[in-house]
Structures are given as C-alpha cells and as structure tokens.
ZALUM-673247 format. One record per residue: residue in one letter; y, x, z of N, C-alpha, C in turn. Coordinates in steps of 0.1 Angstrom, whole numbers, plus 5000, padded with zeros to 4 digits. Atoms other than C-alpha are relative to their C-alpha. Example, Ala and Ser with C-alpha at 12.3 -4.5 7.8 and 13.67 -1.06 7.14 Angstrom:
A498850095000495551235078501250095000/S498949915000498951375071501149925008/
***
This chain:
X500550135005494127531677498650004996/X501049965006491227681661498850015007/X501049924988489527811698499449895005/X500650074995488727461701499049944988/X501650015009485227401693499849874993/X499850125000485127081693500849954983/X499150035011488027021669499050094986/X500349885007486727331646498249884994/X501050045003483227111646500449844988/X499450115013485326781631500750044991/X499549945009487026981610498950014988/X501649935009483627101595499349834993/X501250155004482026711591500849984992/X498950105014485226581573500050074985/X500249935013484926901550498850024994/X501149995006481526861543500149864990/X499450105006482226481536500349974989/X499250005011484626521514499450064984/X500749945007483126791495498249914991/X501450085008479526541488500949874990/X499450165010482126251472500550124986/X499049915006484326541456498950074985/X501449925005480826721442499849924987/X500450095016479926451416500949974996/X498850095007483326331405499850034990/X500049985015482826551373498650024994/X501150085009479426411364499949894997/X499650174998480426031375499449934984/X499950095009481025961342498649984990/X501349995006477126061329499649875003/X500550105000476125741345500649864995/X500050165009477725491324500750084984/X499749945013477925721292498949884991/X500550085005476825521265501249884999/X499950104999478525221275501250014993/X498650075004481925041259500950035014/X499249994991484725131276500250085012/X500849914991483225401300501249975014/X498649984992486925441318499549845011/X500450114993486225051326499450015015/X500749984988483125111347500050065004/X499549914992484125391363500749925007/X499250064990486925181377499449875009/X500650124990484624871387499250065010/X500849884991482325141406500750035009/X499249974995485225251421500349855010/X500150084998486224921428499649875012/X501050114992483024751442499950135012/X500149914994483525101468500449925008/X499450084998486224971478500449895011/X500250094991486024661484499149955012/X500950004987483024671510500750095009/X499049954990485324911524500749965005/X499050095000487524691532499649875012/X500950104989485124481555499450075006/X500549924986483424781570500550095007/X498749954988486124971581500250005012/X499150084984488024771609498249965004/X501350074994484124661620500050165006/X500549904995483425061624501050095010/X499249964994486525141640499749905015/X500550144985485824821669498850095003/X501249964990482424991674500150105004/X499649884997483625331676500650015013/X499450004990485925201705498949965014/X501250054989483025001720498950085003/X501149954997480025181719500750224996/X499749845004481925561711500250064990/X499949965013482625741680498850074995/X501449915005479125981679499149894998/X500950135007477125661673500149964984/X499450015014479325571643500050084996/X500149925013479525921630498450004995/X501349985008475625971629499649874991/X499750125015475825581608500050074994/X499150005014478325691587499250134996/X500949855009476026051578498649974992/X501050065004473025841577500049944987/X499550085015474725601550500750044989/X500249885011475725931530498749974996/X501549955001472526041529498949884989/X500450125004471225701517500149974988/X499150025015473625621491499750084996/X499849885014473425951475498550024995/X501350015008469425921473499849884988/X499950105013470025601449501050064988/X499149885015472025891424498650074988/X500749935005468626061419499649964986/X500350085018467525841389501249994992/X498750055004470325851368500149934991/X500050175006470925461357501249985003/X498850084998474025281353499849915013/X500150094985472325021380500350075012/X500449904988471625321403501449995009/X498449914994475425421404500749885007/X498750124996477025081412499449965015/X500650034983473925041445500750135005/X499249904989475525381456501049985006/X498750034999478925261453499849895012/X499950084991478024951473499350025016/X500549964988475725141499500950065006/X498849934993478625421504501049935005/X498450084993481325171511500049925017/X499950044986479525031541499950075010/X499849924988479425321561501050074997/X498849905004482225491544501449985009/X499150004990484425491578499950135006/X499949804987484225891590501650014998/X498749945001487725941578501050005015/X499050014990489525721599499350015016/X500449974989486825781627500350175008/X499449864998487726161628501250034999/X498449984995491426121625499649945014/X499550034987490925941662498850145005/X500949894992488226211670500750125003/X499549935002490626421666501149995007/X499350044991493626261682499450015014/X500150034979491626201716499650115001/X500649804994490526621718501550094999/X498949925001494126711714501249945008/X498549974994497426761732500649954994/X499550055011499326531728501550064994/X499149935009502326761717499550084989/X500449935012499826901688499149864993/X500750075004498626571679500549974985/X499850025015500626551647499550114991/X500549895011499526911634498650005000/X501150024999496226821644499149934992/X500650115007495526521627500550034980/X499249935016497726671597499250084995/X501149885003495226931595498649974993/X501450085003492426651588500250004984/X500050015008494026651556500350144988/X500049875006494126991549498350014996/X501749985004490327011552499549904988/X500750075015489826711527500850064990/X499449945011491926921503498750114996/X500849875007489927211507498249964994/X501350075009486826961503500149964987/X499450055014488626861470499250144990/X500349905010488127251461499150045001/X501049965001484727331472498749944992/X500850165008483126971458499850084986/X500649975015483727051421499850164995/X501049805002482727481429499049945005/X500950054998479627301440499549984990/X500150005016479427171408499650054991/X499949945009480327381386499450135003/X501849874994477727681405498649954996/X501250085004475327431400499250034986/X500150035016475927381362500150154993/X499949865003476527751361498850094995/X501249945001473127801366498949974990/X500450025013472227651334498849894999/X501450135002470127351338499949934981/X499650055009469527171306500949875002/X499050074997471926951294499849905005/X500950145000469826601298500150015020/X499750024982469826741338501050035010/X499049994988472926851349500549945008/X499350064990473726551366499149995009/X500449984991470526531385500250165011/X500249894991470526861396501550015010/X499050044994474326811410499649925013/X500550114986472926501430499150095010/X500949994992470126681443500950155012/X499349914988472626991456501249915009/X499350034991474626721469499449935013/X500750064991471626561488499750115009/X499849914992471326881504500950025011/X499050014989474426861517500549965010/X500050064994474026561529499249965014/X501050004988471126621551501150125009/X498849934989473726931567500849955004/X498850074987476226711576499849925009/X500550064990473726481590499750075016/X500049944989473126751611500450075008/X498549994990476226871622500149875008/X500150114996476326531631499949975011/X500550024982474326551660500450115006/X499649854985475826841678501349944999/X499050034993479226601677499549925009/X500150034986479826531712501249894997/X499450125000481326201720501850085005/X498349995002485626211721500549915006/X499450114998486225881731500350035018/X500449984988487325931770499449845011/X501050114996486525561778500049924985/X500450135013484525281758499849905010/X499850144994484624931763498349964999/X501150055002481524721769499549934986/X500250135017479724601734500149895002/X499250165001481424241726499249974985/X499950075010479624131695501049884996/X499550055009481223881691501449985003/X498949945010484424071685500150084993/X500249945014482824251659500049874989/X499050145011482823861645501249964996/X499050035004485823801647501350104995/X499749915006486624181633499749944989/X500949985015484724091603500449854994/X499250104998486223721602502050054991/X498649945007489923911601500350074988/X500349925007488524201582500249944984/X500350085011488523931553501149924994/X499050084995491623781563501850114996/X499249934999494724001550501649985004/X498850034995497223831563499850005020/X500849964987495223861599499950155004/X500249894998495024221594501650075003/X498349944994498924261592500549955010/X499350074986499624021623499850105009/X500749964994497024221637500950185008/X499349884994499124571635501549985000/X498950054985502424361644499949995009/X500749954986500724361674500150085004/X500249864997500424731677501250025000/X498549975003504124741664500849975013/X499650044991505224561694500250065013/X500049914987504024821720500250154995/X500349895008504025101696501250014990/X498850025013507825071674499850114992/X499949925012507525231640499050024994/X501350015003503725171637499849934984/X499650095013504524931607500250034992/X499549885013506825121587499350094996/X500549885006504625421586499049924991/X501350065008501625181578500249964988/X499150025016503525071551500250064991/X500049865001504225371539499350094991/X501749935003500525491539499249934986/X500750175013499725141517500850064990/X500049995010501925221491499650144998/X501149895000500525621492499049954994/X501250105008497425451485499849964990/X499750015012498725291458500350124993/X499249875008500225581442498350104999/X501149935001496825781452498649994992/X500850045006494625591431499850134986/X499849905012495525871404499050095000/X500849904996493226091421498850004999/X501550025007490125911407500549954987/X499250025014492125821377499850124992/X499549875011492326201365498349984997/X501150005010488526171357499849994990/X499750045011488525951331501150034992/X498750015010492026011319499750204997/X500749865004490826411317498850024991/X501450005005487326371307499549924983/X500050155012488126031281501050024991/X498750025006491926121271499950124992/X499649845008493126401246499250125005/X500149864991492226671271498250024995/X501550005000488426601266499450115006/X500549934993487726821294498249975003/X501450044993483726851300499850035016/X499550014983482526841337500150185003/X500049844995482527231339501750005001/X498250005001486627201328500449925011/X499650094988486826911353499850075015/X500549864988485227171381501350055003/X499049864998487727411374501249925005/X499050065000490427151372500150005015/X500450064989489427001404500350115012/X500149914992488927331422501550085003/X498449974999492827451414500649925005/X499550104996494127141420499750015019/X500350094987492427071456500450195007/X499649904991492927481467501550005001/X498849985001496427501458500549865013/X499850094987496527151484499550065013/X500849914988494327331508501350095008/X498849864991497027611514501349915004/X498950104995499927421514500349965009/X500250104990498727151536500150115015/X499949904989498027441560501050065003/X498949984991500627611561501549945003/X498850004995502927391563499449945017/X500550134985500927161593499950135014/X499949904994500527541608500850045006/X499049934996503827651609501349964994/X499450015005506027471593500649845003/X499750164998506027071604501049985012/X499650034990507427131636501950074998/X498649955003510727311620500949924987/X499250035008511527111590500049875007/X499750135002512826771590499349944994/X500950045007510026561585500849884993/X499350175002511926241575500850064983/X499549955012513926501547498450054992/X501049935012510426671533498949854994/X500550145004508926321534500949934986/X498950065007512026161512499850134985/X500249915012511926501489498850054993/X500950015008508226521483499449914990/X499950145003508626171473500249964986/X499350015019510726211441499550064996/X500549905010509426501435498249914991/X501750065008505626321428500549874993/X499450095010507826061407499950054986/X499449895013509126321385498350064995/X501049945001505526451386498849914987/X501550115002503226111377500749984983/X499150055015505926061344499450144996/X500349935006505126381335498250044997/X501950075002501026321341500149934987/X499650115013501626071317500350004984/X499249925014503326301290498750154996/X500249914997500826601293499049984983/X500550025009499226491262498650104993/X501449935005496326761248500450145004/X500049854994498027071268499549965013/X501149964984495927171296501150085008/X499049934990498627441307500849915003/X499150124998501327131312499249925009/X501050094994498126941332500550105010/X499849884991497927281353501250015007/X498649964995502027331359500049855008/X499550114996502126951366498950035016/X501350054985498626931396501050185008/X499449914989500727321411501049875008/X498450084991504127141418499649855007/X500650094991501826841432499350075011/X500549944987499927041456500950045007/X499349934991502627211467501149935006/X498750134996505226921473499149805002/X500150124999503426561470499149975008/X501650014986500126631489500550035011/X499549974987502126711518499949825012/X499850164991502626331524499249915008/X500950054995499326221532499750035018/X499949974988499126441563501349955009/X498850034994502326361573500149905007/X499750164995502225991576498449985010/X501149984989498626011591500150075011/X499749934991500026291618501449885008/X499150084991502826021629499549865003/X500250154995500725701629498750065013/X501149954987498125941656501450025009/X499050034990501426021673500249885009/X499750124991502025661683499049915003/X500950084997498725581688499350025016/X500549974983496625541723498450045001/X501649985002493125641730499449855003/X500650104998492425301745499149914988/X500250045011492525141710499850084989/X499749895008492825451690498949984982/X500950015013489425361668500049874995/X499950145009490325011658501550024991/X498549995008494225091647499450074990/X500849905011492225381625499349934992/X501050055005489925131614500549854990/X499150135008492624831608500850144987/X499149965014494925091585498850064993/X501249965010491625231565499449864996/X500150115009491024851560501249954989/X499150045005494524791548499950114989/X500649925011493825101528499150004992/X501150015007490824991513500549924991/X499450085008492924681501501350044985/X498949925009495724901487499150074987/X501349975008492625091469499449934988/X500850125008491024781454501549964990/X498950025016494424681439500350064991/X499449915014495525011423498650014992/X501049985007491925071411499749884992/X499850115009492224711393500650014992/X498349995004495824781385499550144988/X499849925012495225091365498750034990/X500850055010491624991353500449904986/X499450125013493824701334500750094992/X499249915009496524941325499150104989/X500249855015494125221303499449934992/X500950085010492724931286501450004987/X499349975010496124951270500750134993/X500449865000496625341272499750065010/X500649894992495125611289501250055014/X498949964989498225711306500949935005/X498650094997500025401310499649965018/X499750064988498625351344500750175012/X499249924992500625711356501649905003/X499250054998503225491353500649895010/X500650114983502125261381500250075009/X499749894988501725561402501450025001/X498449954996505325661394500749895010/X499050154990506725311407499350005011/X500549974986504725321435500550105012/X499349924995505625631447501850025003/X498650035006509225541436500749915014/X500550084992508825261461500050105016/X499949964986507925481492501250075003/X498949954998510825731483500949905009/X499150094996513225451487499849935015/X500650084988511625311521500550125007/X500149914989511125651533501950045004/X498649964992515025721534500749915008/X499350074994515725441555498950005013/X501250044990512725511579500550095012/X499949904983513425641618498350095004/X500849915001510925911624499549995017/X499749964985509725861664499650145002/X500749844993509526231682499249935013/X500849994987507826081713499349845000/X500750124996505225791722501149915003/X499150154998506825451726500250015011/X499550054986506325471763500650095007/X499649884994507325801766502050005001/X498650014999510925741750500049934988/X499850075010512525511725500050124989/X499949945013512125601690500950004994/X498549945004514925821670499550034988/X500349975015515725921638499950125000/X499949845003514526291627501550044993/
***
C-alpha cells in the first residue's frame, strides 16, 4: 500500500494539513484572552470557519471534477498559507479574518479522500481512504509536539503564540510545496461549466437542495444516504474535539497550552495506532457493521464520563485512551464505505456535497455546545453523548454494502 508513491505523497499533504490547524489549537485561546466569556469566542471563530465552509466545499469538489484535483490542492495550500499570515499580529480581529480566509479554501480533506480513491484498487479502496484518517490522527499528534518544541524552547511569555504561528507558517510554505509535486488523480475531467459552479453555490446555500442532491447519488449508489447520515451525526458528536480546548484550558483542569500539547499529543498518537492497525490489518476481518455498533456505545459511555472528569487529569487521560482506541475508529470507517460506493466520474463533488453537509452538522454542534457551556462547562458532553447515542441506534439497523452498486446488490455485513 505504502510502494505507492503517489498515495504515500497524499498521505504526507493531509498530514501536514492537519498538523498546521492541530499546531495552534493550544494557543487559540491567547487571541481573545482578555475578553468576557473567552469559551464564547472561541466557538464563534469556530463557527464563522464553518460556515464559509459550508459554501466552499461542494464549489471545490465541482472544480476538482472539472478542471482536476492538483489545481484545487495548490488553492487550497495557497489559502493556508494566507490565512495563517493574518495570525502573525496577534489581535482578536486577526483571528476571526483567519477563520474566515481558512474556510474558503478549507476543502483538501474531502479533495484527498477522492485523490485517494481514484489511485487505488478498488478492493483496497476502503483501507485506503480509512488510512486518510489515520494520518489526520497522527496530525492531531505532531500539531501540538510542534507546539509544545516551540514553547520548549522558551520564548517569552508575551510571544509564545507568535512564535507558534510563525513555526506554523513554515509549515505552511512545505505543504505548499509538496503541493506541486502532486500529480493530477482525476482520470478524466469534464469541461469547466461555470455556470454550474452557480448553481453549486446557489445549492450550496440551499440544504434541502444539498440532500435531494445525494438522493440522487442514493439512487444509483444504494446505501450512500444512510452512511451520509451517519457521518452528519459523527459530526455532531465530533464537535467535542474543538470543545476540549476550552473545556481543558477554561474548566477545573486549567491546563496551560504546554498541558494542552501533551494532552493533545496522547490523545491524537494513541488514534494514530489504532486507526492503523486496525485499517491495516484488521477491517477486512472484523465485522464492520458489529465494531461500528460497538465503538458507538462505547464513545456514549465515554462523552458522560468527559463530562464527569472534573479536576483529575488522570480520569481526562483513561477517558481520551479508551476513545482512541474504540470511538476514533468510526470516522475512517464510514469515510472508507462512502469511497467504496463512490465513482471517479463524480467522485469530487459527492466528497464535496458530504463535507458541505458536514460543515452544516459543524455550524450546529459548534452553536449547540457554544449555548450549552454558557450554562456549564461540561454540559455540552452531553450533547455529544446523545448524538452519538443517535448513530449507535441507526448504525444497528444499517446494511453494510461489500461491493459497488453495479457490481452487486448491497448486503448486510
């Protein structure tokens, strides 16, 4: 899996990626210190991300199909690069133009799950694309060792957050230029249609247009829906994962960003391995439809206990193991079976419609549990639990396809 270059090269962008968002999460909060309510604006930042994600998405997936995917990755590196130079001053205004620059090229994810699909077999398309989310784990754990190497090295206090930004603008010029050594994936592209990037961006706006849109897909594609489904409440439930800043950083724990580092860095290796070995050696033997259903409850049992962890750090610790090792499995999973039933024809707009529908899912919970810590800190784990509560119950009634729609009808695992 590894011998291909290619793959091995998007593997490397998404982990660099990840790693420049992952990098600042435990300084974030430097730029709106001071203020009332800190937790708040963190969440509107978040937020206002978001939401323009949510409109440039499905536009970047359309152009990816039309004009190729290496056009849109060097964008989307470019509009890194961009965003994170408006960090260097560090202002409360600064951080919210970042948030709104990053969101409109912030489509590599779902561009590299199809770049990734169209270079692979399709009998390794699920461990393939599964794999995409092993690397943003291990981006999870190198981001805040970035960090915390940084802050290691003893800046004063007044600059640790610049100096962070500036090793992450570094970074950001390397990924730009990995960037250009990806080679196009797409094996054909359609002629540019502006104006059905209008009437992307028209839909894009439209969320009742965006679900017709992958009933559509469902139609030639059965089980496309359910997963996407699935993925949305995920989403929901996932919001926790910019949640632990604040509720770490603000709550009992009063972790500083060096403790959030470390946190961060356990947390996202302990996903790293996991994800791997199970997507390695392990997906194609278990019953995905049973580890789906049982990692399910288990991150129930998990978000109630988030919730409870109150001023022990070790109880923080035991709770984010038994999450890496069981709840983070789910993300790859449902991403490795919505690339299964997908086609290359369309491959970068389906990727581009569920990362809009995911931006939506995003903008709610990030509302949803901005309202909730206004009344406690931890009352929005409690959201996560029902959420997740929610997919359990779905996932045991969900048929699992083993083969493309046209290949053979879809069966239960």
């Amino acid at each position: 899996m590894f011998a291909n270059s290619r793959l091995l090269l998007i593997y490397t962008i998404v982990l660099l990626d990840v790693i420049l968002g992952s990098a600042l999460g435990p300084v974030m909060p430097q730029f709106v210190q001071g203020l009332s309510q800190p937790q708040l604006w963190l969440t509107l930042g978040t937020a206002l991300f978001l939401g323009i994600q949510l409109v440039a998405a499905p536009l970047l997936g359309v152009l990816s199909d039309q004009v190729g995917r290496r056009p849109v990755v060097l964008v989307s590196a470019v509009g890194t690069l961009v965003a994170n130079l408006f960090l260097l001053p560090v202002r409360t205004i600064l951080f919210f133009v970042n948030r709104l620059s990053d969101g409109f090229t912030n489509g590599l994810y779902s561009l590299m799950r199809s770049a990734v699909a169209d270079v692979s077999k399709p009998e390794e398309v699920v461990k393939t694309t599964g794999l995409v989310s092993t690397f943003q784990s291990l981006g999870g754990v190198l981001g805040p060792l970035v960090a915390s190497v940084v802050l290691w090295l003893g800046p004063p206090k007044d600059q640790q957050t610049r100096w962070v930004v500036v090793a992450v603008l570094g970074l950001s010029v390397l990924n730009l230029a990995l960037s250009f050594f990806f080679k196009e994936t797409a094996k054909e592209t359609k002629q540019f249609d502006a104006s059905q990037l209008r009437q992307e961006l028209v839909r894009s706006l439209n969320v009742r247009q965006l679900w017709q849109r992958l009933k559509e897909f469902d139609q030639d594609r059965p089980g496309l829906a359910p997963i996407t489904l699935l993925t949305l409440l995920l989403t929901l439930n996932q919001g926790y994962l910019n949640y632990f800043i604040p509720y770490v950083g603000l709550g009992k724990l009063k972790l500083d960003a060096t403790q959030i580092s470390y946190f961060f860095a356990f947390f996202g290796g302990l996903c790293a391995i996991s994800n791997f070995l199970y997507f390695k050696y392990l997906v194609d033997r278990l019953n995905k439809r049973w580890v789906l259903i049982g990692a399910a409850w288990i991150g129930v049992a998990l978000h109630i206990l988030y919730a409870n962890v109150q001023s022990s750090l070790t109880l923080l610790y035991v709770a984010a193991a038994a999450d890496a090792l069981s709840a983070s499995l789910i993300a790859g999973l449902l991403n490795g079976l919505l690339a299964q039933l997908s086609d290359e024809e369309n491959r970068g707009e389906l990727f581009g419609l569920t990362q809009a529908l995911s931006g939506l899912a995003s903008l709610v919970t990030t509302l949803a549990y901005g309202g909730l810590s206004l009344l406690a800190l931890n009352a929005p784990f409690y959201w996560f639990a029902a959420c997740m509560a929610v997919l359990a119950v779905l996932a045991m009634r969900l048929k699992i396809p083993t083969e493309k729609p046209d290949e053979a009808p879809a069966s239960a695992a």
